[in-house]
N, C-alpha and C positions, 0 to 999 in steps of 0.2 A: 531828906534835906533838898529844898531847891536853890539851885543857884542862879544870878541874876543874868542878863540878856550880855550884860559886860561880860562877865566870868565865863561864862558859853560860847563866844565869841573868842576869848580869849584862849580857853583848853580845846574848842575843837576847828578852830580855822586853821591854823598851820598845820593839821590833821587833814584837814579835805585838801588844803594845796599840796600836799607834799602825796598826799597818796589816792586823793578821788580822780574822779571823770569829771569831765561835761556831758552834759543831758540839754535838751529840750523838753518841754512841753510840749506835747503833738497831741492833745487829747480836746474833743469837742465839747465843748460843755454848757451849760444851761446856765444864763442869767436874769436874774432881775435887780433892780432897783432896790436899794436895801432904804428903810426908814428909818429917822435919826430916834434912836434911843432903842431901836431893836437889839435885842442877845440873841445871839447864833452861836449854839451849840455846836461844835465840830462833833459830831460820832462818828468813829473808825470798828466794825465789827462789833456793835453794842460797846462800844468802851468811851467815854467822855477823851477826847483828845487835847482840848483847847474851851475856850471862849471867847465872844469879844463882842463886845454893843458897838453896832451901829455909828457914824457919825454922819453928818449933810455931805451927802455927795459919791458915797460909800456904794459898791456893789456885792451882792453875794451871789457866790458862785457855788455850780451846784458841780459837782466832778461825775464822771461816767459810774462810779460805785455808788453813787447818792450822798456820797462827805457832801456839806456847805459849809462855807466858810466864807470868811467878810473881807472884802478886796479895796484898800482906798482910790480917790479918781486915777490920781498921780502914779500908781503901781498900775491899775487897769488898764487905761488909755492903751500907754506901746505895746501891751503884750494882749491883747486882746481883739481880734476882729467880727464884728457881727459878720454873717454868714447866711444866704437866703435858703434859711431850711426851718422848717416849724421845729417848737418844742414841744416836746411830749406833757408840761407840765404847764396849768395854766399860771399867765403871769409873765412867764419866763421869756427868753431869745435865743437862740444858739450862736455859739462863739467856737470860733479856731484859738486857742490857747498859741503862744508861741514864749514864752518865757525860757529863757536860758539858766543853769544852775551849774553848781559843781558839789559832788556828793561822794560822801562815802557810806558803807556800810557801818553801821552801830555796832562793834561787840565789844558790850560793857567792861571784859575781861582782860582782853588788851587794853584798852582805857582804865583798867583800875579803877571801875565805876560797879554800880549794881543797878541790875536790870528788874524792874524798870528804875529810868533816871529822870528827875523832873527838871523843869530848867524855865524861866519865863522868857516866855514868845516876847519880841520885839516890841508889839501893843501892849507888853505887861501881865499878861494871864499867865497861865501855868500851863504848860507843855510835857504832855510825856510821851516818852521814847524809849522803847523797848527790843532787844537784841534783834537784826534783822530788817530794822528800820534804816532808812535812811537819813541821815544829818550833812545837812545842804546850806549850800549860802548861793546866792543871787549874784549872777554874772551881767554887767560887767565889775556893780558895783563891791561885792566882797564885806559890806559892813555890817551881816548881820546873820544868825544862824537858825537853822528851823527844821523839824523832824516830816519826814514823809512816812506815813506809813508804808509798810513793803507791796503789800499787794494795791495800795492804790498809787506808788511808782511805779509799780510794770504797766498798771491801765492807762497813766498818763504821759509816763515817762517815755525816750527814745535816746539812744547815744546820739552825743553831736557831732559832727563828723572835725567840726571845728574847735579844736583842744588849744586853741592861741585865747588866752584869758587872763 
């Protein structure tokens, strides 16, 4: 069963307030310009993660483990700096990430959930999330919920020293 971006928001956000961290993003990353009507597959370790087409104005970003993933202008902009370093991939630019989160750990078990748990991404697709993952919401705003894989948390992720959110 998946349940919807409301319903995910609603069983796991006073879950991350009441018992996550704050993190930053501290990870460099590869961008380009995404094209309106593109689909970007998110894959995590061979496993379909997400999806989400393209809209005008839209960026994909590529993370240090090679995830891509589609980033609107409006979410890019503040949390994103180009940076004077070549990319390894043609096309692309390199970016300082600084994005702010609050996360907890995923065990499906204490949540009285089963692992893996699908749940649609904000843009509407389907999300899955599996014990060990992280499920985070976006500081400072709080309105929305979304899975990190575990090991591409520790390549991007960093505690933030600043826990006032």
């Amino acid at each position: 069963m998946t349940i919807t971006q409301k319903e995910a928001v609603a069983k796991f956000l006073p879950v991350i307030e009441a018992e996550g961290k704050n993190y930053k993003k501290s990870a460099v990353v590869d961008v380009r310009s995404a094209q309106k009507g593109e689909v970007i597959v998110t894959i995590v370790n061979g496993i379909e993660e997400t999806k989400k087409t393209a809209e005008e104005g839209d960026w994909v970003i590529k993370n240090p483990g090679g995830e891509e993933y589609v980033v609107p202008e409006k979410v890019f902009t503040p949390r994103y700096k180009e940076i004077d370093e070549p990319s390894a991939f043609e096309g692309y630019k390199r970016y300082q990430a600084s994005g702010r989160i609050r996360a907890v750990t995923f065990d499906s078990q204490s949540l009285g959930l089963q692992s893996p748990f699908k749940f649609n991404a904000v843009w509407g697709e389907e999300m899955i999330i599996e014990d060990g993952d992280k499920i985070v919401t976006t500081l400072p705003e709080k309105n929305e919920v979304y899975r990190i894989e575990k090991q591409a948390f520790v390549d991007t992720y960093t505690k933030d020293n600043d826990q006032q959110y």
